[in-house]
C-alpha beads as a LAMMPS data file, in Angstrom:
LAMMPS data file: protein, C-alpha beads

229 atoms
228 bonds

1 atom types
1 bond types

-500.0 500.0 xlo xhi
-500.0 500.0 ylo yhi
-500.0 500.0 zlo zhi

Masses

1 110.0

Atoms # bond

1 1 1 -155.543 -259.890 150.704
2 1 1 -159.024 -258.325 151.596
3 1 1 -161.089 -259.619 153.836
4 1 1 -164.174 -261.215 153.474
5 1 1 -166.878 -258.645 155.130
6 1 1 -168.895 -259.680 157.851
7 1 1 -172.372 -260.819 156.228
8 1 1 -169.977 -263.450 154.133
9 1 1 -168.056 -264.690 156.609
10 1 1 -171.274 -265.612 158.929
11 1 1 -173.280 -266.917 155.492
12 1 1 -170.377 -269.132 154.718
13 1 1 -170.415 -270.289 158.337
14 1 1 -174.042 -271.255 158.140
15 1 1 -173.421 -272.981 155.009
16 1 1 -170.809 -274.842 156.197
17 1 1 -173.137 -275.510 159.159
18 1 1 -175.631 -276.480 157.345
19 1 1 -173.933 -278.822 154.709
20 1 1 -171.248 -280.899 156.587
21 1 1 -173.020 -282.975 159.313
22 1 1 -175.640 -284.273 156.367
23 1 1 -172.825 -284.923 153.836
24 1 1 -170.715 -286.647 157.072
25 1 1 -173.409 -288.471 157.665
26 1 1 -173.820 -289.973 154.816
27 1 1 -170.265 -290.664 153.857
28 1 1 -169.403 -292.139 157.388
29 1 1 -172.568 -293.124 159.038
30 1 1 -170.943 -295.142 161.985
31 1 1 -169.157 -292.070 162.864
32 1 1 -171.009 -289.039 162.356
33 1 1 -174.606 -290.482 162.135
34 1 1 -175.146 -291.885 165.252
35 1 1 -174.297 -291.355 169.433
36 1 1 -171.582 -288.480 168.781
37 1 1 -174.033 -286.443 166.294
38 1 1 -176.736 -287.246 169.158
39 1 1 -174.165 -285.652 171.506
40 1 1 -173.056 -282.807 169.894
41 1 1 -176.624 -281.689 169.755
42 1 1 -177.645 -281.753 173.319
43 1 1 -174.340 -279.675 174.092
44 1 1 -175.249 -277.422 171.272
45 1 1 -178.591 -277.266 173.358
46 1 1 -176.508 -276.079 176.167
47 1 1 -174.252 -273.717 174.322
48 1 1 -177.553 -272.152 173.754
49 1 1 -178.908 -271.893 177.151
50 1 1 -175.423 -270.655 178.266
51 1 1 -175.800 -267.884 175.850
52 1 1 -178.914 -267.204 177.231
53 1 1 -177.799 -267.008 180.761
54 1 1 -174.578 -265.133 179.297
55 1 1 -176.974 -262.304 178.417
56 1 1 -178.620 -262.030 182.035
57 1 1 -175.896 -262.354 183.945
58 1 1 -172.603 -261.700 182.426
59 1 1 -173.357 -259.131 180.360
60 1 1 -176.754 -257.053 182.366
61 1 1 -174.971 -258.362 185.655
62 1 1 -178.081 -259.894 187.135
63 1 1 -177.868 -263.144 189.223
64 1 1 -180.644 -265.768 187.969
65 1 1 -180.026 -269.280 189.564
66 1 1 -183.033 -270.853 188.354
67 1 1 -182.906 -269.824 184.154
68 1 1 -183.007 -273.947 183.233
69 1 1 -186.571 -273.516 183.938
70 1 1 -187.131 -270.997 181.545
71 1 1 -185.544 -273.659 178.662
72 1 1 -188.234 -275.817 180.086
73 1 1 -190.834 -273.557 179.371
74 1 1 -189.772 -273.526 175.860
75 1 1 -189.194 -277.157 175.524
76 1 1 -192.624 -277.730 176.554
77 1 1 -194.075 -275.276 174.748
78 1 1 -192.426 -277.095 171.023
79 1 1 -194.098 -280.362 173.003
80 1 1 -197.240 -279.671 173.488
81 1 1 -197.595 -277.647 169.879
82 1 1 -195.776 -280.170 167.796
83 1 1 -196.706 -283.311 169.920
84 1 1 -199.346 -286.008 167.241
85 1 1 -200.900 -286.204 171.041
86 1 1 -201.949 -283.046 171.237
87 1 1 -202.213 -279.966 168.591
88 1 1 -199.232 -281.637 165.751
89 1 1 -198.483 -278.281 164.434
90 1 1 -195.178 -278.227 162.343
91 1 1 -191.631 -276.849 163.845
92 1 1 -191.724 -274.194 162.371
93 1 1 -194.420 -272.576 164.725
94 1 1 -193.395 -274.154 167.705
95 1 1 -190.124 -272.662 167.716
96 1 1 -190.985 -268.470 167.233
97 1 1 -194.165 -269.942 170.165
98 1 1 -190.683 -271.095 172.370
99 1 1 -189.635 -268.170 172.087
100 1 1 -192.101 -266.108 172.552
101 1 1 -193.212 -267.918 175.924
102 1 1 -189.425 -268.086 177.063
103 1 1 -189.362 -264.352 176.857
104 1 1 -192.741 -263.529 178.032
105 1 1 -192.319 -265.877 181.076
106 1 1 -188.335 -263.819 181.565
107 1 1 -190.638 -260.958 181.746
108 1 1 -192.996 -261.902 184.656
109 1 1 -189.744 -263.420 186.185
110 1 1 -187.948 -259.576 185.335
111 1 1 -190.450 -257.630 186.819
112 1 1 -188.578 -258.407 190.809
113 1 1 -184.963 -257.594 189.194
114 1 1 -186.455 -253.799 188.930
115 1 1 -186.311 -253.774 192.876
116 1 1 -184.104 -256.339 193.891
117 1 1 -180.338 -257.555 193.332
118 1 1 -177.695 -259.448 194.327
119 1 1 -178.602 -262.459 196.197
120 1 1 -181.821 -261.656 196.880
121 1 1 -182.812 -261.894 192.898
122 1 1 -180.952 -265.077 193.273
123 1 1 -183.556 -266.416 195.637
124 1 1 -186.120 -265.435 193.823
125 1 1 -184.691 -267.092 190.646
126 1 1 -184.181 -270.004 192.275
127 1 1 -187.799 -270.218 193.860
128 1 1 -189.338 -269.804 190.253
129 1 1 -187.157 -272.679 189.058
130 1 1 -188.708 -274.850 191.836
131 1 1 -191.754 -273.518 191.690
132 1 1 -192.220 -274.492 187.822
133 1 1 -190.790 -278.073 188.682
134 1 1 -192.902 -278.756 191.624
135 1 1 -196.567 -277.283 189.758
136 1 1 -196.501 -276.798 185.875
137 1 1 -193.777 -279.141 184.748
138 1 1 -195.780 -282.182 186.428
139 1 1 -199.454 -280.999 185.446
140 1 1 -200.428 -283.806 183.598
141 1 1 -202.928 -281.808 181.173
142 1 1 -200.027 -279.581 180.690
143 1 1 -196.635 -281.254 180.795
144 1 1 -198.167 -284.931 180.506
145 1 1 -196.707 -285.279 184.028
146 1 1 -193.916 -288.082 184.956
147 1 1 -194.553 -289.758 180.950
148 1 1 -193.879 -285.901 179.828
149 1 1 -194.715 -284.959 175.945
150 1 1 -193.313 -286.877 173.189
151 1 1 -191.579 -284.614 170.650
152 1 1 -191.666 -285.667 167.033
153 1 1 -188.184 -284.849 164.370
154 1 1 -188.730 -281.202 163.219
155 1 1 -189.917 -280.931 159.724
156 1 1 -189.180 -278.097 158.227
157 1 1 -191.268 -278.141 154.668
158 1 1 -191.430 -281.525 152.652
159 1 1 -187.987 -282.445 155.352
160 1 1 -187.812 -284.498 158.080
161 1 1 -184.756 -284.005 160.369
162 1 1 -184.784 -288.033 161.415
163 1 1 -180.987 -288.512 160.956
164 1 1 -178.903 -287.120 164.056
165 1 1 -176.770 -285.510 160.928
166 1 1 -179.183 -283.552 159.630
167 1 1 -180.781 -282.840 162.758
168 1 1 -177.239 -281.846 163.978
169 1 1 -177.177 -279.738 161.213
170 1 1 -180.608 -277.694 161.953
171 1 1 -178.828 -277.305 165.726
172 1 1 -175.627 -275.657 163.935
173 1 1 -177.684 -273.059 161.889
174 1 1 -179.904 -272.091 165.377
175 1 1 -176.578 -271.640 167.473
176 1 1 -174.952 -269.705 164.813
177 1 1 -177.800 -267.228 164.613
178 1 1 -178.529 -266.816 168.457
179 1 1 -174.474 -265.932 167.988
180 1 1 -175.144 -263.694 165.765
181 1 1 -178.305 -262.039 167.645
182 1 1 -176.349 -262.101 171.053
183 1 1 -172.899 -260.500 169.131
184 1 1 -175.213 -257.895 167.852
185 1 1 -177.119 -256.967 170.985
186 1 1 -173.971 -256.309 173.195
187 1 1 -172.412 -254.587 170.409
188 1 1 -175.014 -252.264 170.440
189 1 1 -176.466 -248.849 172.316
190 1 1 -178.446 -251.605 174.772
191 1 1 -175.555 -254.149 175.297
192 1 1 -173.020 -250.702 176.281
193 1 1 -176.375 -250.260 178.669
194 1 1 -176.202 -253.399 179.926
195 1 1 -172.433 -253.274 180.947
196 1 1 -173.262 -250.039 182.330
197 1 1 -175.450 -251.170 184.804
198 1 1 -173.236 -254.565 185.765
199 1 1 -170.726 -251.923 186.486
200 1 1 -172.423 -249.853 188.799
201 1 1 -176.138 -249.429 188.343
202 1 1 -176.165 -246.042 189.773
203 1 1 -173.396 -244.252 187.609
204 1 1 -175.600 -245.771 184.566
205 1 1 -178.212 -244.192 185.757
206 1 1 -176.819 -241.100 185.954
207 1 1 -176.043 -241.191 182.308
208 1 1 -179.417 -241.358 181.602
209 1 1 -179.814 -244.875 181.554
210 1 1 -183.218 -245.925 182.368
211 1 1 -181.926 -248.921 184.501
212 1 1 -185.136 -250.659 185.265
213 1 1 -186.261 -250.914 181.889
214 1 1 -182.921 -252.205 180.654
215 1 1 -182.792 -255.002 183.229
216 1 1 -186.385 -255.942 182.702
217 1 1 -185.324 -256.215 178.898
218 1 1 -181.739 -258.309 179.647
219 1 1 -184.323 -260.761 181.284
220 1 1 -186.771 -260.839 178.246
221 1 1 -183.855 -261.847 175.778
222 1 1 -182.145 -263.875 177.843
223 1 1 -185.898 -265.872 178.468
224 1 1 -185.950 -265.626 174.602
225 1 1 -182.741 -267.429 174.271
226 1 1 -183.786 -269.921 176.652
227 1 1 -186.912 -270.300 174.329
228 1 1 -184.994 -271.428 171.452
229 1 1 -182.512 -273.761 173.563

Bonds

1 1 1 2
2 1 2 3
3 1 3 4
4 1 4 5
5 1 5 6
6 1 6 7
7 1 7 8
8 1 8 9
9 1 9 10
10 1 10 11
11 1 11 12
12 1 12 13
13 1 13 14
14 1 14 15
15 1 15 16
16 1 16 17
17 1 17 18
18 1 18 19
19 1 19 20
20 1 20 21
21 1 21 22
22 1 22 23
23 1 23 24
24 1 24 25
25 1 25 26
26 1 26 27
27 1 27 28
28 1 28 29
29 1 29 30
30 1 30 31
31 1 31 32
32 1 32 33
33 1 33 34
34 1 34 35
35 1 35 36
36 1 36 37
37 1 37 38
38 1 38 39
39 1 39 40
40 1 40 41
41 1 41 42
42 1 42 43
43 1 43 44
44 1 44 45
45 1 45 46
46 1 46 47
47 1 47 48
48 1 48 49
49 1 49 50
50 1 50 51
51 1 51 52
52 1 52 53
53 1 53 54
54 1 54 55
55 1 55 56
56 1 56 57
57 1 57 58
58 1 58 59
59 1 59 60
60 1 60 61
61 1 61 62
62 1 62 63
63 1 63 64
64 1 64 65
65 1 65 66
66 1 66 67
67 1 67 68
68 1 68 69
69 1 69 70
70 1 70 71
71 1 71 72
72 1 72 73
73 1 73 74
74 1 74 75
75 1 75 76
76 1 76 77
77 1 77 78
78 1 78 79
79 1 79 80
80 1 80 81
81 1 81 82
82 1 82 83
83 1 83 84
84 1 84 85
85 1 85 86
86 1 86 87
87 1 87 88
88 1 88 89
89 1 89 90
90 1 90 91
91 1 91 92
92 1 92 93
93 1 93 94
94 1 94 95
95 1 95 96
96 1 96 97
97 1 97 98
98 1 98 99
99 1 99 100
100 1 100 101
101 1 101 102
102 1 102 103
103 1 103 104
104 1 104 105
105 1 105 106
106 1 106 107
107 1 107 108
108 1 108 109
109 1 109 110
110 1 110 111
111 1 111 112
112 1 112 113
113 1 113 114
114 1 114 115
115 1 115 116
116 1 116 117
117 1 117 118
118 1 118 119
119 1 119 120
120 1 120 121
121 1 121 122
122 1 122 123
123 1 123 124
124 1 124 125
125 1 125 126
126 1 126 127
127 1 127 128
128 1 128 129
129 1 129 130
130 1 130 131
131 1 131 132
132 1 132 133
133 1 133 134
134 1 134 135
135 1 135 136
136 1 136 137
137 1 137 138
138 1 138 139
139 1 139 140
140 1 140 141
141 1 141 142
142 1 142 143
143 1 143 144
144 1 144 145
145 1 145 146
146 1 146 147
147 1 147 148
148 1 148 149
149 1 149 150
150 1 150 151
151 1 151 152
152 1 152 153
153 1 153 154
154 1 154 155
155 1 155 156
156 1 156 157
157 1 157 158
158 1 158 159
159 1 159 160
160 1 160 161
161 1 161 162
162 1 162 163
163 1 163 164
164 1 164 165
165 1 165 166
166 1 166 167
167 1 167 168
168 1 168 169
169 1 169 170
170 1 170 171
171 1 171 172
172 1 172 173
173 1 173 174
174 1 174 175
175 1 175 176
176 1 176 177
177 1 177 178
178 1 178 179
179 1 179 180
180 1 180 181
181 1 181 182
182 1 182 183
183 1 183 184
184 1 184 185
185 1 185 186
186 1 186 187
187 1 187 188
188 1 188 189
189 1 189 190
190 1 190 191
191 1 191 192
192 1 192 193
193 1 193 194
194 1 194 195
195 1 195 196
196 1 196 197
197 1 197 198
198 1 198 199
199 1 199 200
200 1 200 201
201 1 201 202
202 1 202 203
203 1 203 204
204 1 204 205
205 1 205 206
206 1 206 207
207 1 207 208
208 1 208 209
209 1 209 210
210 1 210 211
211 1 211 212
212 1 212 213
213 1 213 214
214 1 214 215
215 1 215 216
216 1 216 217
217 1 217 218
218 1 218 219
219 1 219 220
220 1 220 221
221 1 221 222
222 1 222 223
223 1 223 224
224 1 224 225
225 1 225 226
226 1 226 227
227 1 227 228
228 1 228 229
């Protein structure tokens, strides 16, 4: 028997993903409509920000203590965008803004990794993390301080994701495609780079591995990641 290839396997997955939780819900409300669909989805939430931290750490080999801010960033980004309180713009720009602040924030928060490693990028990790709780995440113009921003169902064109089912459903299809992204980037020339330099960052770098750039990049894609989560 052959097998499927590749692109099918991962489109049937995302159909699957996409069509079971709704049709669940709907057959078995009490069960699949309610606390455990509400459930799944936050630990789909972390599955996400694992893979994220994966990236940074397990893969580039670079200590970050402090990358839950960085999800924060992105959750408060989709807040303040999508919030009726403030601009109301539609999911579907929050989330590419999430990510695009997740990774541009992993950037700043990069830029140390090019001179520092081990413990002492853990520090400084772990100084950004409390440095984003103690100032922007309680900025009241900004975060909406201790009340924080009320997030409204995504709606993705004439849908509104307001049963846990279907919202569970829109969580599926996200994970599966950060999956795929993350299976594709250490599969490729830059993931080999990335073990390279967990390994031992000066052998990489005499392969001709520009080691600085590399890390600053693990750190962008990881804050990406983060973004989405």
């Amino acid at each position: 028997m052959t097998a499927l290839p590749r692109w099918a396997r991962i489109t049937a997955v995302l159909v699957a993903a996409a069509v079971l939780p709704p049709l669940l819900g709907r057959l078995d409300p009490g069960t699949f409509d309610g606390l455990q669909a509400r459930v799944l989805g936050l630990g789909i939430c972390m599955a996400a920000a694992a893979l994220a931290l994966n990236l940074v750490m397990g893969y580039a080999g670079q200590i970050s203590l402090g990358h839950f801010a960085l999800v924060g960033v992105g959750a408060f980004t989709a807040g303040v965008l999508t919030s009726p309180d403030r601009l109301g713009l539609p999911f579907a720009v929050a989330l590419p803004a999430a990510v695009v602040m997740g990774a541009a924030i992993a950037f700043v928060v990069g830029l140390p990794a090019l001179r520092l490693r081990g413990l002492y990028l853990a520090v400084v990790t772990i100084a950004f993390s409390y440095a984003m709780e103690q100032s922007i995440f309680r900025a009241q113009a900004i975060t909406g301080g201790s009340s924080g921003v009320e997030v409204p169902r995504p709606i993705v064109g004439a849908f509104t994701f307001l049963r846990n089912a279907d919202y569970l459903a829109l969580l599926l299809v996200l994970i599966v495609l950060l999956w795929v992204v993350d299976v594709n980037v250490t599969r490729s020339k830059l993931g080999r780079a990335f073990q390279a330099i967990r390994a031992d960052e000066s052998v990489a770098a005499s392969f001709g591995i520009d080691v600085a750039r590399h890390k600053l990049l693990a750190f962008t894609i990881s804050g990406a990641f983060a973004g989405v989560a």
